[in-house]
C-alpha positions in Angstrom: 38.5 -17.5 14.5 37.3 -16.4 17.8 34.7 -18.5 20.0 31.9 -16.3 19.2 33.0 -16.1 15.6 32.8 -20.3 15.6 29.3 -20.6 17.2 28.2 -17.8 14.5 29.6 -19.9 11.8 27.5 -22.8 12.9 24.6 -20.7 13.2 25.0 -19.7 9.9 25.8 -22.5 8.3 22.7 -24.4 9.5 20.8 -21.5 8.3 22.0 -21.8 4.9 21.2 -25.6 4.4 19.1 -25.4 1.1 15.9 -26.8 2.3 15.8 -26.6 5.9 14.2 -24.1 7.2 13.1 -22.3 10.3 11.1 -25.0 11.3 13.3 -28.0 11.0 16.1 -25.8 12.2 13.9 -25.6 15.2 13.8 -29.5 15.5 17.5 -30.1 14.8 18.0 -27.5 17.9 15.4 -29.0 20.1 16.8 -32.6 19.5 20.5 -31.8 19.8 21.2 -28.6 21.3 23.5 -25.7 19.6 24.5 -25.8 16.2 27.6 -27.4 16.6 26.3 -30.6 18.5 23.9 -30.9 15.4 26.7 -30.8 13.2 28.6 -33.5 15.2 25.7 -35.9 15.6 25.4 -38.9 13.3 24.2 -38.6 9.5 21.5 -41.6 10.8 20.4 -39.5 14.2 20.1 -36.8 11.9 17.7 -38.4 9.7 15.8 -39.6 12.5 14.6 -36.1 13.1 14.4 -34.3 9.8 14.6 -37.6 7.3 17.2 -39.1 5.1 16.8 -36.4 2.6 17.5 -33.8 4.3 20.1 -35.6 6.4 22.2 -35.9 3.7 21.8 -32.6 2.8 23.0 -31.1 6.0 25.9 -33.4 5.8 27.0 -32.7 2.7 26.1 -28.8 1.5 29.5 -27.0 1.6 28.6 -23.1 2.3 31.6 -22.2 3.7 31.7 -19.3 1.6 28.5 -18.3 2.1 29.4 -18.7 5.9 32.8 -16.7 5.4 30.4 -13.9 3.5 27.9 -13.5 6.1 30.9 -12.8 8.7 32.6 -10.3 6.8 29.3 -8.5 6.1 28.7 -8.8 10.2 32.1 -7.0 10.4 31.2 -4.0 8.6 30.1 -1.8 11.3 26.6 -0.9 12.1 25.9 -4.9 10.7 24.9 -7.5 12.8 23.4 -11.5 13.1 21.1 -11.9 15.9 20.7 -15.9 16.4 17.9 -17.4 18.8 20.8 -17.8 21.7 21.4 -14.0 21.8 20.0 -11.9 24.4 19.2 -9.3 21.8 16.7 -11.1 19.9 13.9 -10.0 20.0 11.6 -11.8 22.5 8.2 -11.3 20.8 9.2 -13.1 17.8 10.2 -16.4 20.4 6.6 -16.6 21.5 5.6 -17.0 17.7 5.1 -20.0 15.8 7.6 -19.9 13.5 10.3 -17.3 14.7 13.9 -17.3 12.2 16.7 -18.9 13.5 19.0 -16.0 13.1 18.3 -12.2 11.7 20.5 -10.6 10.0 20.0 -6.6 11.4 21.6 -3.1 9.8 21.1 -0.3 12.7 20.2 0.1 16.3 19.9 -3.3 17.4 18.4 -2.5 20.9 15.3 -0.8 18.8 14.6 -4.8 18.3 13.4 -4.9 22.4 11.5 -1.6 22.2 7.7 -1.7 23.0 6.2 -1.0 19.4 3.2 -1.0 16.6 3.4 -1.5 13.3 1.5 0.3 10.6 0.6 -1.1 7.3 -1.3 -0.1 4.3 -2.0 0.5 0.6 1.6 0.8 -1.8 -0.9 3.2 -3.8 -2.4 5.4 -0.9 -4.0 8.9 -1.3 -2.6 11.8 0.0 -4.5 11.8 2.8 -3.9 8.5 3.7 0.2 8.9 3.4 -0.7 12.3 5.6 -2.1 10.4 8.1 0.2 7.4 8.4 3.0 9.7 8.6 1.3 11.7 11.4 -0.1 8.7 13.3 3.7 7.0 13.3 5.6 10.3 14.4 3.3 10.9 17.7 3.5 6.9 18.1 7.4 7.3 17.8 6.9 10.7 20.2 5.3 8.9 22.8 8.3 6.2 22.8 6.9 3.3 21.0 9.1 1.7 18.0 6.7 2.1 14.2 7.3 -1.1 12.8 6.5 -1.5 8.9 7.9 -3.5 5.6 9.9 -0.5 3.9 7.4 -0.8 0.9 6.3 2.2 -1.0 2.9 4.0 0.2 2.3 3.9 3.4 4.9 1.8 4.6 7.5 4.5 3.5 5.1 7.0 5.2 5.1 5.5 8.4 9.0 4.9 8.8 9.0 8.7 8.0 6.9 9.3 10.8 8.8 7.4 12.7 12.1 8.3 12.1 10.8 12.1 13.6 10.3 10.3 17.0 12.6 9.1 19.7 10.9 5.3 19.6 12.4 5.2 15.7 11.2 2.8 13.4 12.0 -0.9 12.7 11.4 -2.3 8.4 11.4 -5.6 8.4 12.3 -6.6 5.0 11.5 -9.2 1.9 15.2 -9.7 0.3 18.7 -9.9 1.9 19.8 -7.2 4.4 22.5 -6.1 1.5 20.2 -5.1 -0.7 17.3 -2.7 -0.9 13.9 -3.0 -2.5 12.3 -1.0 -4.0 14.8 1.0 -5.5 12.9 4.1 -5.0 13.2 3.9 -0.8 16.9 3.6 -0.9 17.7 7.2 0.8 15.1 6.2 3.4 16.9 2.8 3.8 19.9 4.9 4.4 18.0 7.1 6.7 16.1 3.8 8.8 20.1 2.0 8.7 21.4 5.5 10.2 19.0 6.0 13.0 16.8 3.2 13.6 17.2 -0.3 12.0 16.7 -2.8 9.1 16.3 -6.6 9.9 16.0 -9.9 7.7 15.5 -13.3 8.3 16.6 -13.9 4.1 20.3 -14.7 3.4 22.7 -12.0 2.1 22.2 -11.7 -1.3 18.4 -12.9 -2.0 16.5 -10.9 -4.1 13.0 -9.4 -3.9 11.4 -13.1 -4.5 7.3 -12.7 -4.1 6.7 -15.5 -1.6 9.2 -13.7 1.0 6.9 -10.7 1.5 4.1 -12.7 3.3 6.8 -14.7 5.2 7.9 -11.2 6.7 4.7 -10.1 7.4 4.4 -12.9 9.8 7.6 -11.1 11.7 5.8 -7.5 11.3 2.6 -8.8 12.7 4.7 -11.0 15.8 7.2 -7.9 16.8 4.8 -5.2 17.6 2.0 -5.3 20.6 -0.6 -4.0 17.3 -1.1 -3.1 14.0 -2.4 -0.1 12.5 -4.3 -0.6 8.9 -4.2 3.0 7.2 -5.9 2.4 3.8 -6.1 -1.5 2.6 -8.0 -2.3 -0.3 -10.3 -5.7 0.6 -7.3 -7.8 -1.4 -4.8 -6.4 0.3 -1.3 -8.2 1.6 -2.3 -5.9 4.6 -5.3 -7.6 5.5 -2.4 -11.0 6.1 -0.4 -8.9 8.7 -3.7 -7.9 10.5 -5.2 -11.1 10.4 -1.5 -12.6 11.4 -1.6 -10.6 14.4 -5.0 -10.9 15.4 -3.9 -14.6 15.4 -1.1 -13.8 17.5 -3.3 -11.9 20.6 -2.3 -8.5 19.3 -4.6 -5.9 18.3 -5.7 -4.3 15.5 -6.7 -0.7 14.5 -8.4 0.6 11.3 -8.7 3.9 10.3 -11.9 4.8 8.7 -12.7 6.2 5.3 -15.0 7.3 2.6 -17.5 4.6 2.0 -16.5 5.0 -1.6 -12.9 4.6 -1.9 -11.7 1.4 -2.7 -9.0 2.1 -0.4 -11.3 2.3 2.5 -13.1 -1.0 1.7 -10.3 -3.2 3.7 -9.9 -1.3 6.7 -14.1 -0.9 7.2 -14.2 -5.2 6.7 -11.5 -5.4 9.6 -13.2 -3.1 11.8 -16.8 -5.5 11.1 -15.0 -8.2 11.8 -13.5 -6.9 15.6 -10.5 -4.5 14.4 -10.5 -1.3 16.8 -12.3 2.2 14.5 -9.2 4.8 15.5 -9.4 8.9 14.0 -6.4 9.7 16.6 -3.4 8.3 17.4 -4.6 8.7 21.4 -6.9 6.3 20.5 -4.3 3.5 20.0 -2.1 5.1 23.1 -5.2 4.4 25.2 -6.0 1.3 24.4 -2.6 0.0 24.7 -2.4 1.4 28.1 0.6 3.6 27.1 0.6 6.3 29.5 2.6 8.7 27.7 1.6 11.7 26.4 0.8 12.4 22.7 -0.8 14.8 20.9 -3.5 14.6 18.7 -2.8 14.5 14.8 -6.3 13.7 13.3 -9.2 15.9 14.9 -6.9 19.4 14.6 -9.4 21.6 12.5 -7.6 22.7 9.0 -6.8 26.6 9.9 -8.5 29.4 7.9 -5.9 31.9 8.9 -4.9 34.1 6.7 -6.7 32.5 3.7 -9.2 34.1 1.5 -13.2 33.5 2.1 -13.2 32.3 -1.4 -10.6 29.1 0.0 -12.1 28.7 2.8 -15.6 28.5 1.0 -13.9 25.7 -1.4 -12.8 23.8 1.5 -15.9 23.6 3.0 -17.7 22.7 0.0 -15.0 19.9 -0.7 -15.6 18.3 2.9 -12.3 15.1 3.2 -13.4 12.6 0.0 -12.1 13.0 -3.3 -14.0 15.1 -5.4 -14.0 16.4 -8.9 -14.3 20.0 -10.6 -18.1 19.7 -12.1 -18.9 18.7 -8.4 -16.8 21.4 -6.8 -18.4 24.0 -9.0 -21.8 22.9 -8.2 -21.1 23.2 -4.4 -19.3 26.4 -4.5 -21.0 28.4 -7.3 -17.5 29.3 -8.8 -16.6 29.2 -12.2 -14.4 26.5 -13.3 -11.8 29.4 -14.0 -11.6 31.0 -10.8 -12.2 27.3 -9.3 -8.4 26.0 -10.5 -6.9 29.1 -9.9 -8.0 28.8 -6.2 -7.5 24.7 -6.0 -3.8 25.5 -7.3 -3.4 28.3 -4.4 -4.5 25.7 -2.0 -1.9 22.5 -3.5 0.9 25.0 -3.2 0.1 25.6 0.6 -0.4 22.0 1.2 -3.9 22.1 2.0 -5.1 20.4 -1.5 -4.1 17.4 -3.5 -4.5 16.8 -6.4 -5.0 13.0 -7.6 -5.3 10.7 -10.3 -8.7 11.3 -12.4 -9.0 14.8 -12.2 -10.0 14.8 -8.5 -9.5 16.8 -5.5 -9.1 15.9 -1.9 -8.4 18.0 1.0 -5.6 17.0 3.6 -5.7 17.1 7.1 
């Protein structure tokens, strides 16, 4: 076993101490240096810092083939373990509070160092909101900046989309071990994220999706990037923790706006009472962040009538951007139901229309 190989072993194995975690890791290190002078200090100096308990534990937990696991996965290329003595990890997460002893990252480690912002939301969005996080991450990723998000469905998926179509790329922090990928449903855009930008874990290889671990990575979500973007939250929302995590933290916080009566919009209005930055363009978070790069604007861009009918256009107008429903649509309009659908389905098959849950309508963006 090489040098390096060695110190990673004793990174590792520290890390996978049942029962000490990041924080008394933290201790052990400040008190004794590298992992290896931890492991050679006394069982009694040891307790002296993290108890008799957990003393005995470090001294007698045998995880060599955990250890031996964790290498061979590192091996595999494209798989890394960043520990807090390597220059590539990432230096917002050291000015946190509780920053992982080691990450365990599938992808383009360097993303790790690029400026970023991460956008979160609803795992049940509308179309417009999965439109818009999409839109707002790809010019983010355009104008160089990293889209940071948790890899869950909604408008976390959206927003890796986004940006994956930009040269910043994107960063998911995840919830379970870096060999395995939750939900099930984002496994191609796992593959994607692995491929051209990158996945990272603080959870051993192996651990499952495990509820608790989702707000513990929220906290790295909230630490990496310089803000977070809230899409559509509803006022329950795990969202709420990475926004209020990073306001926390001395990073900002964007909202976008909605329709005073989706549920959906009822998170992102109470964070922009409460100080959160109103944004209806992703220029809006460019400027504020003082990131001189050009973008171009994805929200205010009129929805084009060319080439469509006056009896489309008419139904867009009278849908305005909330969700509305048939008997409203007809009353607005002065179409008959019949000729109503036939137009609404015309305008869902060009992408201008969605249908959603309910029997409603919205128009997209």
């Amino acid at each position: 076993m090489s040098d390096r190989d060695a110190s990673l072993a004793a990174w590792l194995r520290l890390s996978l101490i049942p029962g000490i975690g990041p924080e008394n890791q933290r201790a052990l290190l400040t008190a004794f240096g590298l992992p290896e002078a931890v492991f050679a200090s006394s069982r009694p100096a040891l307790a002296g810092v993290i108890g008799e308990r957990l003393a005995a534990a470090l001294c007698d937990t045998d995880n060599r083939a955990k250890v031996e696991a964790a290498l061979q996965w590192r091996a595999v290329p494209g798989n890394a373990i960043v520990t807090l003595a390597d220059p590539e990890y990432p230096a917002a997460l050291l000015h946190t509070a509780d920053p992982p002893s080691l990450l365990y990252v599938k992808g383009r480690v360097e993303l790790l160092a690029r400026p970023s912002l991460a956008i979160v939301g609803s795992r049940n969005p509308t179309a417009q909101g999965l439109a818009n996080a999409e839109a707002f991450a790809k010019v983010l990723s355009q104008s160089g900046l990293a889209v940071v998000s948790g890899l869950a469905l909604g408008i976390d998926a959206a927003a890796h989309r986004g940006g994956l179509a930009g040269e910043g790329g994107t960063i998911a922090f995840i919830g379970t071990g870096a060999d395995r990928i939750y939900p099930a449903r984002n496994a191609e855009l796992a593959r994607q994220i692995a491929e051209q930008g990158v996945i990272v874990s603080e959870f051993p290889l192996g651990m499952p999706p495990v509820q608790h671990n989702f707000p513990r990575r929220n906290r790295l979500i909230a630490g990496i990037a310089r803000g977070v973007l809230v899409v559509e939250a509803a006022q329950q929302s795990g969202s709420l923790i990475t926004a209020r995590l990073a306001a926390e933290l001395g990073r900002e916080v964007f909202a976008i706006p909605g329709s005073i009566h989706s549920p959906l919009s009822k998170g992102c209005h109470q964070l922009i009472k409460q100080g959160a930055k109103l944004v209806d363009d992703a220029a809006d978070i460019l400027a504020e962040l003082a990131w001189g790069r050009p973008a171009a604007s994805v929200a205010n861009e009129p929805v084009s009538a060319e080439g469509l009918p006056d009896s489309a256009v008419l139904v867009l107008q009278a849908m305005g951007f909330d969700p509305v429903d048939m008997d409203t649509l007809c009353a607005r309009s002065n179409l008959t139901p019949e000729v109503l659908f036939d137009i609404l389905l015309a305008l869902e098959f060009d992408g201008r229309v969605a249908k959603l849950p309910g029997g409603r309508f919205q128009r997209l963006s």
